[in-house]
N, C-alpha and C positions, 0 to 999 in steps of 0.2 A: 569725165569719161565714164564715172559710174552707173549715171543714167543712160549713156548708149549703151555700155557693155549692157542694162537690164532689157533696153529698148532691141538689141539685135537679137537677145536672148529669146525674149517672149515673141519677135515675129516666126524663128525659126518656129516654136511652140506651132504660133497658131496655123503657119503652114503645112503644118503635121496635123494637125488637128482637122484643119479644112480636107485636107487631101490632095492640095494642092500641086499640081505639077507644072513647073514652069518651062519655057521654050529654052531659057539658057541656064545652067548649073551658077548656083547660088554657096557659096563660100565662106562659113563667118572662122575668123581667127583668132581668138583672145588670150593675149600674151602678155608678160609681164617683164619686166625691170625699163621701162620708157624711161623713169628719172633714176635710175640707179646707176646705170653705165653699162660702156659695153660689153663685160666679160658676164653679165647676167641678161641680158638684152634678149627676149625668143622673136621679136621680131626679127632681127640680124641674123641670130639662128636659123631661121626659119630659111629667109633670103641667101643665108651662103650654104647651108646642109640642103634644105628640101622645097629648091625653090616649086617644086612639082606636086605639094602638096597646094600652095596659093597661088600657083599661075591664074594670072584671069587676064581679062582685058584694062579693068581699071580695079580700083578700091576706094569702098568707102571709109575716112578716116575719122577722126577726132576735130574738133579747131572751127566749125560753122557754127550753127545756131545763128543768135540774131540777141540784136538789142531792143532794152524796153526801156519807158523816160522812171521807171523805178514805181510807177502806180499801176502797172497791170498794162498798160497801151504800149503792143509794139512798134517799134518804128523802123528797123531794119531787120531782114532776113542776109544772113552773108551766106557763100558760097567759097569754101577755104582753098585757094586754088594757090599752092606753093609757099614756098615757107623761103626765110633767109635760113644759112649756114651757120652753127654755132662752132668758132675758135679761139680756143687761147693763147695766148704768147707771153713767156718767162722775157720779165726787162731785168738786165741786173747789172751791177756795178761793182767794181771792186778795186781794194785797196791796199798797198803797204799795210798801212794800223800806224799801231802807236801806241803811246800812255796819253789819257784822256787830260794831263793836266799841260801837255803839249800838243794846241790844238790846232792844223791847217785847214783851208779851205776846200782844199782836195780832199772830199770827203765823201764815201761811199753813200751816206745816206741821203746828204744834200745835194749829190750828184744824180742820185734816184728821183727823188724829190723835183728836180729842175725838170727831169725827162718826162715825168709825171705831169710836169705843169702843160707841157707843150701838147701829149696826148689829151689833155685834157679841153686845150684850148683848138685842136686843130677840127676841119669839119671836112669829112668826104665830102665830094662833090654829089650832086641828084644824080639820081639814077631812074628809071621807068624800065617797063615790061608792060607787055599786052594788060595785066591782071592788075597790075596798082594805075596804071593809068585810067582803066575802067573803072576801079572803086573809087579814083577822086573825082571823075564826069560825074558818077551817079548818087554818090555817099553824098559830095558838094549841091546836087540838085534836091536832094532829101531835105537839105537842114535850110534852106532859105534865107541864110544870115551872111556873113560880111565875109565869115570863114568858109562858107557853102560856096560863096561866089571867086576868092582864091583857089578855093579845090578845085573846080570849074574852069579857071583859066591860066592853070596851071597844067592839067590834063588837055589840055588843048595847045600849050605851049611852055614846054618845059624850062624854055632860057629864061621866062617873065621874074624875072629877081625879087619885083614888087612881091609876087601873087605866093613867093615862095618862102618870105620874108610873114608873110600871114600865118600861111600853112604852118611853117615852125616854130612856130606859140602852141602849138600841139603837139606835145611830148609822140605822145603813136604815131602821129603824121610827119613827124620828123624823124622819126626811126623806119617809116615803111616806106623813104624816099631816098637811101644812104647805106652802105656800109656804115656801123658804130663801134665804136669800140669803148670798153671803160675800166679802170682799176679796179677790183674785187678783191683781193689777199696782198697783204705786206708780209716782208720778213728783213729781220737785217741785224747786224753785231751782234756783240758774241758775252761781252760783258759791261755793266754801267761801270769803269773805268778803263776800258780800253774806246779806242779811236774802230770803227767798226772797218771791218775786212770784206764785208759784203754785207750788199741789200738787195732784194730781191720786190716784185711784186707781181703779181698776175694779172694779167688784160685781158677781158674776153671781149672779141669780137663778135657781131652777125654782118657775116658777111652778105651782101648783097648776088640775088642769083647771077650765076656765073662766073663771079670774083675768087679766085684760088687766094690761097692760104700763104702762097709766095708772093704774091702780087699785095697781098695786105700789110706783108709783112716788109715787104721794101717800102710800102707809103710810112710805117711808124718809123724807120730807120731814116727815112727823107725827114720826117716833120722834127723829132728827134733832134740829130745832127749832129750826134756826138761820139765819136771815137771811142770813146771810154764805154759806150753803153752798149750791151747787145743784148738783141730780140733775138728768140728764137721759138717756133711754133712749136706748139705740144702736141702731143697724139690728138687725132681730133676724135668727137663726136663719134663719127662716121662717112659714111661719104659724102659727098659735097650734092646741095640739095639742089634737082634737076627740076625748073618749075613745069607742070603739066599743061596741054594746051584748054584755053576755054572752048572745048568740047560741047557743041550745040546740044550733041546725044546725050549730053552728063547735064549741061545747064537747063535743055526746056524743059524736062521732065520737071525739075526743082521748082522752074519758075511758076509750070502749072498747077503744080499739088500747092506751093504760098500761095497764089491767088485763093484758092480754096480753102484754105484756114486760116489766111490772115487776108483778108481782102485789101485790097489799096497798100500794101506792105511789098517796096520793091526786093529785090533778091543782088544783092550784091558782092560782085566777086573780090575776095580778099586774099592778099598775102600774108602769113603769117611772121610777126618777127620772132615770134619764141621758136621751139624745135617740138617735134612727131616723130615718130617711126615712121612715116612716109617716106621719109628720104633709103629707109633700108631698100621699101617694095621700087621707088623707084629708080635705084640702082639695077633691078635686075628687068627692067622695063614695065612695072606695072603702076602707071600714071594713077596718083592717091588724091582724093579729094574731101573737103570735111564739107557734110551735106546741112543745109538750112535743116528745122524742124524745132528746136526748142528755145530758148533766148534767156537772156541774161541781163541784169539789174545795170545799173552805170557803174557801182559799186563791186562789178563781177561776180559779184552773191560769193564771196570770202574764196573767189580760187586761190587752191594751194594752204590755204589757212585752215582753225579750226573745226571753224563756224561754215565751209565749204557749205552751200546748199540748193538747190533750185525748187521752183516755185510750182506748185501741184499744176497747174494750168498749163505751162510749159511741159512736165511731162508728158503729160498724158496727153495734152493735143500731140508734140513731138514723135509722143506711138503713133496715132496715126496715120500724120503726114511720113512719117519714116519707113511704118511698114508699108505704105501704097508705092513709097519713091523707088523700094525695093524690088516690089512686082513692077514697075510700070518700067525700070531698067531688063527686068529679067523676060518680057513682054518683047524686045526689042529684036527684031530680024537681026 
């Protein structure tokens, strides 16, 4: 994000600089706590106090770019069109106790632990939308290999078990085709000689667009099966993420400015499994999109880590394409 925040930064600049007046008002917003939560959130902010300060038609967000084979050659430009839902769910168990040197089976922790197993082992079923079924036609026509040609005909037919059975040998491709859920925090007993009274764990889902947090939340209590264990959803996120339409008006502009700085480099539209502040702007109608223009290593050039970084070429082509993607939206009848 730091390089779009410098990249939206410097177009406003040179739009001031040029003298530039555009046919439609041009909006940048730059807010903070995206990974902090919601009670610091100015996106949210923004969206439940003033949403009259960001009305627009659409937004442009974080989450596109594009990838490169890690030697400077890119080979995808994406287009971030919707994101899944980030939720989590408290499984906990509990029990009489005891003294630890009398010890039954009925056991809070081993009781967690079995619920644990089943979450672990159960798989949503496939899911499609307009926008992952388009990145597996044309993401699978990109790669020319065995997995290119399951992504390929599995976007053309989603029952093919064969072609989904390929796909899922790919950790992303098996996340951007499901509901997932997975264990992230334990907790449980109270002393190493006591028989424990409660175990707890946390499960975060991404929900698949559409999927409510009630409906997730009865599939873990199905797979589950046990009386003794209850689920229940946390405060989420925020609101449940609303995917935007692939918008000709929002995609040809994109697709024209990549032809023009990465020639033969297709533009492909993606869903997001992680989480945005998109999902705030699009609570209150304003369809958010994360635009092509910069790319990234196989290796995601250390997101989130230390060593976070991207690559001089990437930027500064990124300016360009980004500042013209900007005019050539604000250009638009």
């Amino acid at each position: 994000m730091k390089a779009m925040d410098a990249i939206w930064i410097d177009a406003m600049m040179r739009f001031k600089a040029q003298g530039y007046v555009p046919k439609r008002a041009i909006k940048l917003a730059l807010t903070c706590g995206e990974e902090g939560g919601s009670p610091f959130n100015g996106a949210q902010w923004l969206a439940q106090n003033r949403p009259d300060l960001i009305a627009a038609e659409f937004a442009l967000n974080e989450g596109g770019g594009g990838r490169s084979d890690g030697h400077g050659k890119v080979l995808t430009a994406n287009m971030h069109v919707g994101e899944k839902t980030s939720q989590s769910f408290r499984i906990e168990t509990t029990n009489p106790g005891g003294h630890s040197s009398v010890p039954i089976k009925d056991n809070a922790i081993y009781e967690l632990a079995d619920a644990l197993g089943k979450v672990r082992d159960f798989e949503f079923p496939l899911q499609m939308n307009p926008t992952t079924r388009a990145f597996f036609a044309k993401a699978g026509a990109a790669r020319g290999d065995d997995l290119g040609r399951a992504m390929m005909a599995l976007a053309k037919d989603p029952t093919d078990k064969a072609a989904e059975a390929i796909v899922n040998t790919d950790r992303s491709f098996h996340s951007m085709l499901r509901t997932t859920c997975v264990a992230t925090l334990l907790d449980g007993g109270h002393a190493e000689n006591a028989l424990p009274q409660r175990a707890g764990a946390n499960v975060n889902c991404r929900m698949f667009p559409g999927t409510t947090a009630e409906e997730t939340r009865a599939v873990l209590v199905a797979a589950i099966d046990d009386p003794h264990v209850t689920v229940t959803a946390k405060v989420g996120r925020g609101p449940h993420a609303v995917p935007p339409p692939l918008d000709p008006k929002v995609i040809g502009p994109a697709e024209k400015l990549v032809a023009k700085y990465y020639p033969g480099v297709p533009v492909i539209p993606m869903m997001s499994t992680g989480a945005t502040d998109g999902i705030f702007l699009e609570s209150i109608g304003i369809p958010s999109y994360g635009p092509p223009g910069t790319f990234t290593d196989p290796d995601n050039n250390g997101t989130h880590g230390l060593n976070e970084r991207l690559a001089v070429r990437a930027l500064y082509t990124g300016r360009e394409l980004l500042t013209e993607l900007v005019k050539a939206y604000a250009e638009q009848e």
